[in-house]
C-alpha positions in Angstrom: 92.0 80.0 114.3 93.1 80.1 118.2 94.9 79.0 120.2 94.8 76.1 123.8 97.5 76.0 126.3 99.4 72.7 126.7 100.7 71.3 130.0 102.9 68.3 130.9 103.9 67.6 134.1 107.3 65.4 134.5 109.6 64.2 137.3 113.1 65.7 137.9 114.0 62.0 138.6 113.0 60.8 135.5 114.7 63.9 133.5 116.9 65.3 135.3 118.8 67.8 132.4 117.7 70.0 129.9 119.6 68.2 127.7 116.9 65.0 128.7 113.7 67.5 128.8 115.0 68.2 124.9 115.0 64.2 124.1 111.6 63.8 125.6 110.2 67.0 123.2 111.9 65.9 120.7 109.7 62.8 121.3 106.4 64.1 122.5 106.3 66.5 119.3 106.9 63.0 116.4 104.1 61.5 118.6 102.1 64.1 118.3 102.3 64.3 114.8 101.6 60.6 114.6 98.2 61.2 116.6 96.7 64.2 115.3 98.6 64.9 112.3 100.9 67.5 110.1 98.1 70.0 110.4 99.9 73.4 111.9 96.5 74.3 113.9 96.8 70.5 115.3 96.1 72.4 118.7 99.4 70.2 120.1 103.1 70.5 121.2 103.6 70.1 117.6 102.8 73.4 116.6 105.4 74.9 119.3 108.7 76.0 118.0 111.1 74.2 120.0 111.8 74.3 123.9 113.4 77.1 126.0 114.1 76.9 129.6 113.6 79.2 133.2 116.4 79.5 134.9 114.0 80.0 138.4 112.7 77.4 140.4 109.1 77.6 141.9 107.4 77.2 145.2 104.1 77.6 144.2 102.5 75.4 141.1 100.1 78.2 140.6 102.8 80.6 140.1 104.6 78.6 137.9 102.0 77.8 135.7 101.0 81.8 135.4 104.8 82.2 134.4 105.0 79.5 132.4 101.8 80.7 130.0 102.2 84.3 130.6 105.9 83.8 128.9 104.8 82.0 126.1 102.7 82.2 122.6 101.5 80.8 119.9 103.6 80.2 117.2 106.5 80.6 119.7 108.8 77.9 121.7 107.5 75.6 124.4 108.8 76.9 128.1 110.1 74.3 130.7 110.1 75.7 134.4 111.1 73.9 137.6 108.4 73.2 140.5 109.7 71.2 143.4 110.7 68.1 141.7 108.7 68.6 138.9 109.5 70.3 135.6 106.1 71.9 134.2 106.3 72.1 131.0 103.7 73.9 128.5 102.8 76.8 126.0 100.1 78.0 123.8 99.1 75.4 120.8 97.5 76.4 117.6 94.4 75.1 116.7 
């Protein structure tokens, strides 16, 4: 078994706190159970541990998404970093 990296990509304006980036995990994760199942190698969002948060901002997408993966694993929590006026938002799924 292995593991994928997820990535979402939302607007600041749409969720502007953490507390609303929580809501729309909370969210994302029962509809991805819905779609691909209970399965813990569903190779989703589903099979992250919850959601943590950066407290840096980045200039540079690529840079954020090398943090973003480079800070996470499988089996581990989903990481949420600012990018202009985008939160990027991702991790390491089982499948």
């Amino acid at each position: 078994m292995g593991a994928t990296n997820i990535e979402y990509r939302l607007p600041v304006k749409k969720y502007p706190t953490e507390e609303s980036i929580r809501e729309w995990y909370k969210n994302e994760v029962q509809s991805c159970l819905y779609e691909c199942g209970h399965d813990p190698y569903n190779g989703t969002l589903s099979t992250t541990r919850g959601i943590k948060f950066c407290s840096q901002t980045f200039t540079d997408e690529g840079a954020a998404w090398d943090y973003l993966l480079e800070n996470t694993e499988k089996w581990s929590n989903a990481l949420a970093v600012k990018f202009g006026d985008f939160w990027l938002i991702g991790g390491w799924a089982a499948e």
